[in-house]
C-alpha positions in Angstrom: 37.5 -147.4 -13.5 40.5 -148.0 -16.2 44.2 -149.8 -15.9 45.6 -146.7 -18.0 44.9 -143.2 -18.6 46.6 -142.4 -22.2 46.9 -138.4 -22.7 47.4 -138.4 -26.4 46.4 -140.4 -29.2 49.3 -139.6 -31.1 51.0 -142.8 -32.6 53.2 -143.6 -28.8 49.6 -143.2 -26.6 47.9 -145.5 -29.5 50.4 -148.3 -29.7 49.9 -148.8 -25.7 46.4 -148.4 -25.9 46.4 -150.9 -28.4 48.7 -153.4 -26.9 47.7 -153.2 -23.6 43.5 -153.5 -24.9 45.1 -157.0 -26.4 46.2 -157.9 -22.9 42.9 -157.2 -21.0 43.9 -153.9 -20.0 40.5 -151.4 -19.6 42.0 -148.0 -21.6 40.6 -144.6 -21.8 41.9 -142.0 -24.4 41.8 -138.6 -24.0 42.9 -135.9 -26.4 42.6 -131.7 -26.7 42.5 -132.3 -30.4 38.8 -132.9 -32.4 40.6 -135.8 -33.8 42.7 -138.5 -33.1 46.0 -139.4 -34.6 48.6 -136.3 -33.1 51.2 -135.0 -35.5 50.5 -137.5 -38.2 47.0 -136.3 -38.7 46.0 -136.9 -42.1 43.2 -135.4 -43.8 41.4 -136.4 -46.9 40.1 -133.6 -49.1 39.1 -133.7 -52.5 41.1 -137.3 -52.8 44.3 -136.1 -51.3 45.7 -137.3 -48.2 47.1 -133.9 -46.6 49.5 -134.0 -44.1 48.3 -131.6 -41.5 50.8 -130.9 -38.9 54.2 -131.3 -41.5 55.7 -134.0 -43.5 55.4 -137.2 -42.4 57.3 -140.0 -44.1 57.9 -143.8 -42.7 61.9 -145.0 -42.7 63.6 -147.7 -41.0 66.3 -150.0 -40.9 64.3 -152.0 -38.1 62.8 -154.8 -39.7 60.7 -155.7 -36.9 59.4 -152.3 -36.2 58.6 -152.1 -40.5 56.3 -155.3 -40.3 54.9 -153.9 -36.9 53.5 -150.9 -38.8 52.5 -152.9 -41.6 49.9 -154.4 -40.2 48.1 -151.4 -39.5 48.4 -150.2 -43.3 49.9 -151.2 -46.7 52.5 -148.3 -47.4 53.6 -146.9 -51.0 57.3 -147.1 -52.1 57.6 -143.3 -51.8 61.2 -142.2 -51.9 61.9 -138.9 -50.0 64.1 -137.0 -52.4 63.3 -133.0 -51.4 64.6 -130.2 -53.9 66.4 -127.6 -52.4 65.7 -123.8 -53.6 68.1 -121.2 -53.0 66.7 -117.7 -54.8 67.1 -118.6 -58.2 68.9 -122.3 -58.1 67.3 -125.5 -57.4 69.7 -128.3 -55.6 68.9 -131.9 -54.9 69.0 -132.5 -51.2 70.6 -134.7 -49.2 74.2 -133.1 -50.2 75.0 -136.1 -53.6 76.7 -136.1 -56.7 73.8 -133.8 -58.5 74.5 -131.5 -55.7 78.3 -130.7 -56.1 78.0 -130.6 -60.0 74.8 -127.8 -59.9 77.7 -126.0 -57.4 81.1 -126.4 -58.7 80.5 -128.5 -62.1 82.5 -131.5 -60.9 81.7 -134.6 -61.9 83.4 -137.3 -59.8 83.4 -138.0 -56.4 87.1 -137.3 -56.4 86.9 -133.6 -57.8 83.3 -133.2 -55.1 86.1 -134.3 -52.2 88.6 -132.2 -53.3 87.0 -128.9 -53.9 85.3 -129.7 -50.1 88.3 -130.7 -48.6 89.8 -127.3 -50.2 87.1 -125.0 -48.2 87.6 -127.3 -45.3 90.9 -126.5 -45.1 90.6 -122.9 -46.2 87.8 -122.2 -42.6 90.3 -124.2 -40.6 88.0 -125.3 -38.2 89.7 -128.4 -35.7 87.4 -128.3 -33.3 83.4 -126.8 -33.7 81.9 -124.8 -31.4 78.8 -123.9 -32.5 76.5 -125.1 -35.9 78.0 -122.8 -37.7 81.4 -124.2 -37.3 80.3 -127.8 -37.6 78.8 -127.2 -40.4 81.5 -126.0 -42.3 83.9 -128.3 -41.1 81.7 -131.0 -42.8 81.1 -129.6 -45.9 82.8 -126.2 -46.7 81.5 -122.7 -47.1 79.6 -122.3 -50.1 77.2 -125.4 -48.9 76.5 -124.3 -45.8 75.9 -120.7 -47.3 73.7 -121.5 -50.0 72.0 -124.6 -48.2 72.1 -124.9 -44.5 72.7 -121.5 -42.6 69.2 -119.2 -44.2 67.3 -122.8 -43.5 68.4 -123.8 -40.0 68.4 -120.1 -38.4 64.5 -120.3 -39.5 63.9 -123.5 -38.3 65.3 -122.6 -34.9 64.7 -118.9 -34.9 68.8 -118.5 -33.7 71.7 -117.3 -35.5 73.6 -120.2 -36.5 76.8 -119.3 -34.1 74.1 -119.8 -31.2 73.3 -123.1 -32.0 74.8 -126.3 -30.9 76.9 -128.6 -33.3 75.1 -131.4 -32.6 71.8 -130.2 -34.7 73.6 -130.5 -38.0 74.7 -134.0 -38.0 71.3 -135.1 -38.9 72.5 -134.1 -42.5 73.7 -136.9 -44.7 76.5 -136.3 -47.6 77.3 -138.7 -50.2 79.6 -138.8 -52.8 76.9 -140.6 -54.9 74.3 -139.5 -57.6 71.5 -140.8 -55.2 68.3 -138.1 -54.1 67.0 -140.2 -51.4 67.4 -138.4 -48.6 66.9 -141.1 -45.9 70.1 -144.3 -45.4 67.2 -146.3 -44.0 66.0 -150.1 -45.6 62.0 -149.4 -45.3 60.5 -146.4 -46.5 56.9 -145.0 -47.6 53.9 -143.1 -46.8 50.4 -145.4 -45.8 48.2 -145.7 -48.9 45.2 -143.8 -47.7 46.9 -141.5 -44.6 48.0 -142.1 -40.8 44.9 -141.3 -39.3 43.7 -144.6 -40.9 46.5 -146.4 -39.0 45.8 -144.9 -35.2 42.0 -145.6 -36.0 42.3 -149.4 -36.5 44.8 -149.2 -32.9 41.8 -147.4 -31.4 39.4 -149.7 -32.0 37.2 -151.3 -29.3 39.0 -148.8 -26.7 37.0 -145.8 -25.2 38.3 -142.4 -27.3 37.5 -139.1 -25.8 38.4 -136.2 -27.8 38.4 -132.2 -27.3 39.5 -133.3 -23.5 42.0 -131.3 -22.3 44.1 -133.3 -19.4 44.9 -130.0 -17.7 41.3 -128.6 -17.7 39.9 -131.8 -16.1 42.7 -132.7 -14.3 41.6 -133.6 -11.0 38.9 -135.8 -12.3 41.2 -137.8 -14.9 44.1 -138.0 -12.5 41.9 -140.7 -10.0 39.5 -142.7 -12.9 42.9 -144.7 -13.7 45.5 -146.8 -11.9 48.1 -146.0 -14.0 48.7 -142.5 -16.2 50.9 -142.8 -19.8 51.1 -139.3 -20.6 52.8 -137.9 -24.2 52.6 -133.9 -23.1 55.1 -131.9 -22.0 56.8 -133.0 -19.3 57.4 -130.0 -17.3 53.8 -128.7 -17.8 52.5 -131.9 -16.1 54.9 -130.8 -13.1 53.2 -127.1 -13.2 56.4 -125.9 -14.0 57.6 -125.8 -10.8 61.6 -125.5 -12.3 60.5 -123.4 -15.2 59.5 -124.1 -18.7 61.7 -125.9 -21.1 61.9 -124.3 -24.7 60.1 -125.7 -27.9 60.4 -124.1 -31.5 56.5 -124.1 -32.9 55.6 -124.3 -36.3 52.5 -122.5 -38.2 51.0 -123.9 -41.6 49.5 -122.3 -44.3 47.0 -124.5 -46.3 45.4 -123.6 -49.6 43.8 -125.7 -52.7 44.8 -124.9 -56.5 42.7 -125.4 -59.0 46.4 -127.1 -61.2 47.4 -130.7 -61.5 50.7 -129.9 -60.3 52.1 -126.9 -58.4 56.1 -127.9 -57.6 56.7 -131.1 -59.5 57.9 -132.7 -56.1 56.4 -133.8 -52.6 58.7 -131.3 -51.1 60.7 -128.1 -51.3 62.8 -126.4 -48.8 63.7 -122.4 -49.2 66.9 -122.4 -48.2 67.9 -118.8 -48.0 66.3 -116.5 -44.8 64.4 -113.9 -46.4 62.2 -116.4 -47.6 59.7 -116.4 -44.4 58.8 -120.7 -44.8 61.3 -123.1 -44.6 59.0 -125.7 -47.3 56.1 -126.1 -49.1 54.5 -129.5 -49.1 52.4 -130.7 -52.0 50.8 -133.2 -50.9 49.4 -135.3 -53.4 53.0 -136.4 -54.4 53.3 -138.4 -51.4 50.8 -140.7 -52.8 50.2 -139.8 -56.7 53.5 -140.3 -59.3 56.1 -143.1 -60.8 55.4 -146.0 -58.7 52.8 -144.8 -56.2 49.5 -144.8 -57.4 47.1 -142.8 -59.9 44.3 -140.4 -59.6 41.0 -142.3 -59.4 38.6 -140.6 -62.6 37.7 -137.1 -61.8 39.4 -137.3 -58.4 40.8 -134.1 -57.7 42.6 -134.3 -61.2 43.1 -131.0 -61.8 43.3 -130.0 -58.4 46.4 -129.7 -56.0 46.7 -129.1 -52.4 50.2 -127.1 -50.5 51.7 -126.2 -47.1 53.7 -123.2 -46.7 55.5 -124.3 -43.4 57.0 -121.3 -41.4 58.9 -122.0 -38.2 57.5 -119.8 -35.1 58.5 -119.2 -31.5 57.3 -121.2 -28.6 54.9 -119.8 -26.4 52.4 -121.4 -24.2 49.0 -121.9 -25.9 50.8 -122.8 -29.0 51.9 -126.5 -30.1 55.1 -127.4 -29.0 57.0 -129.4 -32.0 60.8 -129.5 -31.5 62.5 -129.6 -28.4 65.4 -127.5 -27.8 68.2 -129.4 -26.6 70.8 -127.2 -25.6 72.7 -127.3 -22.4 70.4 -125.3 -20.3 67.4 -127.7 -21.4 69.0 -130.4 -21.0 70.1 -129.4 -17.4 66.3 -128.5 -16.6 64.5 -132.0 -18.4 67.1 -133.6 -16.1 65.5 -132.4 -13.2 61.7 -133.0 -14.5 63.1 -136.7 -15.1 64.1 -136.7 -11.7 60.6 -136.3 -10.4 59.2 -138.6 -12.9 61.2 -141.4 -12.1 59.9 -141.5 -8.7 56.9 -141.1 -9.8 54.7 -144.5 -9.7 51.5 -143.1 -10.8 52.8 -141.8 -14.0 55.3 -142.8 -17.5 56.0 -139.8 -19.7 56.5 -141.2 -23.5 56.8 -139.2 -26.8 58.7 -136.2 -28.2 57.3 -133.8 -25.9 57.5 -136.6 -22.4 60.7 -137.1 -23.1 61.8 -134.5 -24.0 63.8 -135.5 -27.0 63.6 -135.4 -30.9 62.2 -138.9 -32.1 61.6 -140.2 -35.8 57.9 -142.1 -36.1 60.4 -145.8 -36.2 62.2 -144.9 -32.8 58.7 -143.8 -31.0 57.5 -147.1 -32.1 60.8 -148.9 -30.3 60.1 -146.6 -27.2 56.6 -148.0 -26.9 57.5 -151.3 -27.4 60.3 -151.6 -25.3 57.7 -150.0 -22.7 54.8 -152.7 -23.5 57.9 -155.3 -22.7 58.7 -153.8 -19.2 55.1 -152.7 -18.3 52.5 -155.4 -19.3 
């Protein structure tokens, strides 16, 4: 009955569907949710756009891949600059300038290298074994104390020691006074939310939601010549080599009756007894310098946050971040194996490849994959 079976209508599953509709192709979406749209599910209430699985901001240095999404939406100039809070102290992130003079009261870069070559040399670290060790070795003890370790054993529910280097090279440090967290050309958030961009991809192509893949498998598995499938990889193969590990997340959403609750779009609590790892206001993603103002009596003097707490994987609960440690790594290997002989089925996505993407690189995945396939 259809070319392609899409499980997902997250933003890989509805750039296929939508590229391959352009070519002829007859596409049937399918999704467990009640809505379209994945992570970057947006939902308007009371005026604000509110980010309903996590933070979700648009950066690139791919021109190509910037105009691509910008045809779907016209995006704000939001500038992700998150404020750190550890007990007491507030620190701009990523690591600058403003950073290093809250810490140690330097004010050049040449007094910020110095004191962190000092603590560099001090932990005498040559070659890193673990986060823990990586993380020092890039930017001293007190950093990593104040500002990395409470945050990242939340976030992956390990002790620091347990976790591989690799995790912590995602943070940039600059010896500039310059908050923007991301290095990338193109940045913003969609004037009016992401759902509004996977709805125009879906248009004109059949949308089933609340259908679970697994539930009606047999049925779904013959209606289409071809599968593109965004779930998790090993749970398509019944995990016949066992189950790869995810780290989960759980969100706690409530409405204020202020204007203005944090003063900034987003705060991480850096130290571990604090149970979340950020709240979210939303409305700062669209409303401030730059962005955009309140319509009249729009939610004015309302406000609308996420408390963000990291939580173990289990099945039955959304898988967000894959855990690429050796062992996984070792086991996706093996689920890749069976997939590439697989003809019937392409796995795309976080979860179908088992790898951590930002929203730019999914978008180069899929396109590369439109090239080869249609």
């Amino acid at each position: 009955m259809y070319d392609y079976l899409i499980v997902g209508s997250g933003l890989f599953g509805s750039i296929f569907a939508y590229e391959a509709n352009k070519k002829g192709k007859k596409c049937l979406v399918i999704d467990k949710r009640p809505n379209v749209a994945g992570n970057i599910y947006t939902e308007n209430i009371d005026g604000i756009n509110v980010h309903k699985y996590g933070a979700h901001i648009f950066h690139t240095s791919n021109k190509e891949i910037w105009e691509y999404i910008n045809q779907f939406a016209e995006f704000n100039r939001y500038t992700n600059s998150p404020v750190a809070r550890y007990k007491d102290e507030l620190y701009n992130m990523p690591f600058n300038m403003n950073t290093f003079n809250k810490l140690w009261g330097v004010f050049t870069p040449e007094e910020a290298m110095k004191k962190i070559e000092e603590e560099k040399k001090e932990a005498g670290i040559t070659e890193p074994k673990n986060l823990e060790e990586q993380a020092i070795s890039l930017v001293g003890k007190t950093i990593y104390e104040k500002l990395v370790k409470g945050y990242t054993e939340k976030q992956w529910g390990k002790r620091a020691t347990e976790l591989p280097s690799f995790i912590i090279k995602r943070l940039p440090v600059r010896f500039i006074y310059d908050n923007n967290y991301f290095n990338d050309i193109y940045q913003g958030v969609p004037i009016g939310g992401y759902t509004k961009i996977i709805e125009k991809m879906l248009e004109g192509i059949e949308v089933r939601l609340n259908c679970d893949f697994f539930e009606h498998r047999e049925e779904l598995e013959n209606i289409a010549n071809k599968i593109i499938f965004t779930g998790p990889i090993d749970k398509y193969y019944n995990y016949q080599y066992g189950e790869l590990e995810y780290r989960s997340l759980r969100f706690e959403t409530e409405e204020l009756n202020i204007e203005n609750y944090q003063g900034n779009a987003v705060v991480n609590y850096t130290e571990y007894e604090v149970p979340y790892t950020r709240i979210i206001e939303h409305k700062h993603f669209e409303y401030g310098p730059g962005l955009g103002k309140l319509a009249e009596g729009q939610a004015a003097n309302k406000t609308i946050i996420t408390k963000e707490y990291p939580d173990k994987w289990e099945q039955g609960k959304e898988p967000y971040y894959t855990m690429n440690d050796e062992k996984n790594t070792t086991l996706y290997a093996k689920y890749k194996e069976l997939a590439d002989k697989d003809s019937k089925v392409i796995f795309g996505g976080r979860l179908g490849q088992y790898k951590y993407f930002d929203m730019d690189k999914v978008i180069l995945e899929v396109l590369n994959l439109v090239k080869e396939e249609l």
